[in-house]
Backbone bond lengths (Angstrom), bond angles and torsions (degrees), N, CA, C in turn:
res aa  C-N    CA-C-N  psi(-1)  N-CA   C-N-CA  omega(-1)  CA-C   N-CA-C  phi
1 X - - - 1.457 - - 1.524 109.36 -
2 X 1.812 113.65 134.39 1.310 104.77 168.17 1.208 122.17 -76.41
3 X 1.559 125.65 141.51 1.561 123.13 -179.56 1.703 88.28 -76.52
4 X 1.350 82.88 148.84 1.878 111.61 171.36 1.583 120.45 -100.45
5 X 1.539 99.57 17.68 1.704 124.37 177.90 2.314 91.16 46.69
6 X 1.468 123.88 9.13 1.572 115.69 153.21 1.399 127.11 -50.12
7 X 1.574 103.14 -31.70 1.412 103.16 179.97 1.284 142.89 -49.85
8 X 1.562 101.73 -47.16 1.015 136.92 163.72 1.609 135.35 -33.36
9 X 1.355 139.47 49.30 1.738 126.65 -137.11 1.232 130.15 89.36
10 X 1.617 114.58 13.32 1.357 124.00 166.93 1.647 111.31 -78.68
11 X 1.419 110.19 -23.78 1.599 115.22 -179.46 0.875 125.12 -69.79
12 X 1.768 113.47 -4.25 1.402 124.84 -176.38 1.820 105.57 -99.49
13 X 1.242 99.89 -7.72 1.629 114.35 171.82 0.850 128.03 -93.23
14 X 1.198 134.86 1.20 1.577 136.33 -137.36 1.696 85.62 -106.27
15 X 1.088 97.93 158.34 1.446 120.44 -177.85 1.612 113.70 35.35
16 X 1.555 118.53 42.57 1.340 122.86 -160.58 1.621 76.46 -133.41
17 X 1.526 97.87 163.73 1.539 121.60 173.87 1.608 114.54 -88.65
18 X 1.502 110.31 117.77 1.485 95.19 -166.36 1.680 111.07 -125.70
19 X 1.114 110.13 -166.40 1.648 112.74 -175.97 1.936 96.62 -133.99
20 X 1.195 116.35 114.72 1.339 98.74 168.99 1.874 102.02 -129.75
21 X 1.733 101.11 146.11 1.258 127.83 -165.85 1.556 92.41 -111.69
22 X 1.802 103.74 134.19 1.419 112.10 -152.05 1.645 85.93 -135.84
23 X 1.361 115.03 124.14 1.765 114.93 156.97 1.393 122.48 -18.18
24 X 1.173 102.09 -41.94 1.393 99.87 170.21 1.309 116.31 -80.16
25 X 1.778 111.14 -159.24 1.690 123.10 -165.42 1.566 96.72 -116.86
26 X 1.831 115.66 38.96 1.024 142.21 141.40 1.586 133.27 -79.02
27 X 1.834 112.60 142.57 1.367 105.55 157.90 1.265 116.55 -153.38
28 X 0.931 124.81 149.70 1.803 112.35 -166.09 1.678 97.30 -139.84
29 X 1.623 93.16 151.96 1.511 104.65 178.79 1.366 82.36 -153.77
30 X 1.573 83.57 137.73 1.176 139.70 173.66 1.546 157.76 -125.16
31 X 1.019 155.75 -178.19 1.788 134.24 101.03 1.331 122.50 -62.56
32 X 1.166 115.20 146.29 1.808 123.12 174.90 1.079 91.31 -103.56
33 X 1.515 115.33 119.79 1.550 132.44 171.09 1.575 105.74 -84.85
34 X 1.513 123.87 -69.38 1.093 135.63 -176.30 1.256 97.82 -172.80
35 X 1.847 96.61 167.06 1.912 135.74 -175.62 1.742 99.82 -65.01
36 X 0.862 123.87 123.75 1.566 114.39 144.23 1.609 127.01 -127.00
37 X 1.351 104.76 86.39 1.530 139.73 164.07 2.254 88.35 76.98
38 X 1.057 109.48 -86.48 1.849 108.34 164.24 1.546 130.64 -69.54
39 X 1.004 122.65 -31.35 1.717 158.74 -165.85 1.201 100.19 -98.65
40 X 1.657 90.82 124.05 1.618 120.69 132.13 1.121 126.69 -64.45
41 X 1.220 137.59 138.57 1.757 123.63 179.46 1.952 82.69 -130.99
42 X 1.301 90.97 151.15 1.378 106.25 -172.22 1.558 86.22 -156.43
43 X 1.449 91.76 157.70 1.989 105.19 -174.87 1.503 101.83 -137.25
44 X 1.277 140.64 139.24 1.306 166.65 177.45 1.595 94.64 57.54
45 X 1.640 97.11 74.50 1.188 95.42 -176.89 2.254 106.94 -107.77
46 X 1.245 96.82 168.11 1.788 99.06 173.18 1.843 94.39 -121.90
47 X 1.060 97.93 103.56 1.654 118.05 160.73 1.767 98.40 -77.42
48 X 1.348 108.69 116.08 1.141 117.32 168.51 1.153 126.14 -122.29
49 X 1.087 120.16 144.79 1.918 122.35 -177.08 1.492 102.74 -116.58
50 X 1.301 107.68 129.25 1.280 112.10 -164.38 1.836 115.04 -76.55
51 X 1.538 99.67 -28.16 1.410 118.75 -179.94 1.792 103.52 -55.17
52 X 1.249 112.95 -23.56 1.565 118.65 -175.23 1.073 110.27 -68.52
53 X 1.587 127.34 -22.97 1.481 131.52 -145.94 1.639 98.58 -133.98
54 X 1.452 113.58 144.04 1.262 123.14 149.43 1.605 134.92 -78.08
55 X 1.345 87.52 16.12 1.626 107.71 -171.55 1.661 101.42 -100.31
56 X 1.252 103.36 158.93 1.985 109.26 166.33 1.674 105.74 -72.91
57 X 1.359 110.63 -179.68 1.428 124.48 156.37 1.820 88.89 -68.33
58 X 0.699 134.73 -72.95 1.880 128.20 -140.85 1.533 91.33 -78.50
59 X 1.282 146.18 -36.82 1.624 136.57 157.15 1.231 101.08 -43.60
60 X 1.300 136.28 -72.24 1.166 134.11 -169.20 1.552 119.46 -51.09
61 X 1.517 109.22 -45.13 1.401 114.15 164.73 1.600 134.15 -44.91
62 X 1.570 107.52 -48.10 1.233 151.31 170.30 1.569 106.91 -34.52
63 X 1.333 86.27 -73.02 1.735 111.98 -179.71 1.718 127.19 -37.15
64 X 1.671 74.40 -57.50 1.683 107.13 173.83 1.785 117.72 -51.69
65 X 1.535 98.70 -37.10 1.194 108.98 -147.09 1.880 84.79 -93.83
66 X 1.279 120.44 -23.65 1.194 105.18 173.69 1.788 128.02 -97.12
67 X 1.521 85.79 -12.73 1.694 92.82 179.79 1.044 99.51 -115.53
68 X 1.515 147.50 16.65 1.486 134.80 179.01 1.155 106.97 85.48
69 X 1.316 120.22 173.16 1.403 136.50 -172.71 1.117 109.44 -111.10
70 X 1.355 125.93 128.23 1.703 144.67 -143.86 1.856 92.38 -115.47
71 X 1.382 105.70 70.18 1.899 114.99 176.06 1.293 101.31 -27.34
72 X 1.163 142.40 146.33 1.363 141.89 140.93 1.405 106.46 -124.59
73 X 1.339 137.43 0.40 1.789 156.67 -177.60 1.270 100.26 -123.43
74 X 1.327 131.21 126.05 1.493 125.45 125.06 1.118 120.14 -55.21
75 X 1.241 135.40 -44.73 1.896 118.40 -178.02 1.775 73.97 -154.09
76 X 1.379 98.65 144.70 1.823 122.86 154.40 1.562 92.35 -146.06
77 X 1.544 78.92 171.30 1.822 103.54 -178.05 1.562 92.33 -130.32
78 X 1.475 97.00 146.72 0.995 107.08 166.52 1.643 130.30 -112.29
79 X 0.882 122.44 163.46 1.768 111.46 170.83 1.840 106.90 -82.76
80 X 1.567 102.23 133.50 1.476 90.68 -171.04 2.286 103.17 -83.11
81 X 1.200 77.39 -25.65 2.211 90.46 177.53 2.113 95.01 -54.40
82 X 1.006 125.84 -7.37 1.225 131.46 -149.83 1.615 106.18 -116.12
83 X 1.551 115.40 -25.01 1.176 125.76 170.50 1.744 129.40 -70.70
84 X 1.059 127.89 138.32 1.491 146.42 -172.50 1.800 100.69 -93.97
85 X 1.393 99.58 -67.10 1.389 106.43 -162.87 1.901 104.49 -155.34
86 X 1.088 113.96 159.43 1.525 107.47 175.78 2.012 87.14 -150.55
87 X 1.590 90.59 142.81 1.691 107.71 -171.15 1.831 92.64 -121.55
88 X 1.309 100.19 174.97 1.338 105.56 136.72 1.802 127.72 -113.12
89 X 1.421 109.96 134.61 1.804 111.28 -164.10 1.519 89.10 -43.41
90 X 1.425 131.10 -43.34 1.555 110.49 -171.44 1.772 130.30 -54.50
91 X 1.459 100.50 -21.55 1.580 123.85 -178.38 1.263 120.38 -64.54
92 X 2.026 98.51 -37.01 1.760 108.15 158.23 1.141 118.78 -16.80
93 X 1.389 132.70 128.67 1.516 130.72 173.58 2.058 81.30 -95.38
94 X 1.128 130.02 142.78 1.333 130.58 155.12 1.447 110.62 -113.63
């Protein structure tokens, strides 16, 4: 398997509230619970599709970051080959 250099400083995330940016016209926030072998697993997370919204990724981010994160998941995984960028929601500039 190729590493996705995620490994690296995810331990400093773990159980923190995060923002992750997905190749796709996806973004999800979450907690990062833990790795599973490809996967992110995150718990009370909002999987969002951006096509749903008249909003940007960074409105949407924005939003989040001032009103909390609106769960629509108890736990998803994510693909880590699938990731752009991962923050923590506190890093949000609003």
């Amino acid at each position: 398997m190729q590493s996705t250099g995620l490994e690296h400083g995810l331990s400093t995330l773990r159980n923190l509230e995060i923002v992750v940016d997905l190749t796709s016209r996806y973004v999800v926030l979450g907690t990062l619970i833990s790795e599973d072998g490809p996967y992110l697993v995150l718990e009370d997370a909002d999987v969002h599709d951006l096509r749903d919204s008249t909003t940007t990724r960074e409105q949407y981010v924005v939003e989040a970051r001032r009103h909390g994160i609106q769960a629509n998941r108890k736990c998803t995984r994510l693909r880590k080959e699938e990731v752009v960028c991962i923050a923590k929601l506190e890093d949000v500039i609003a």
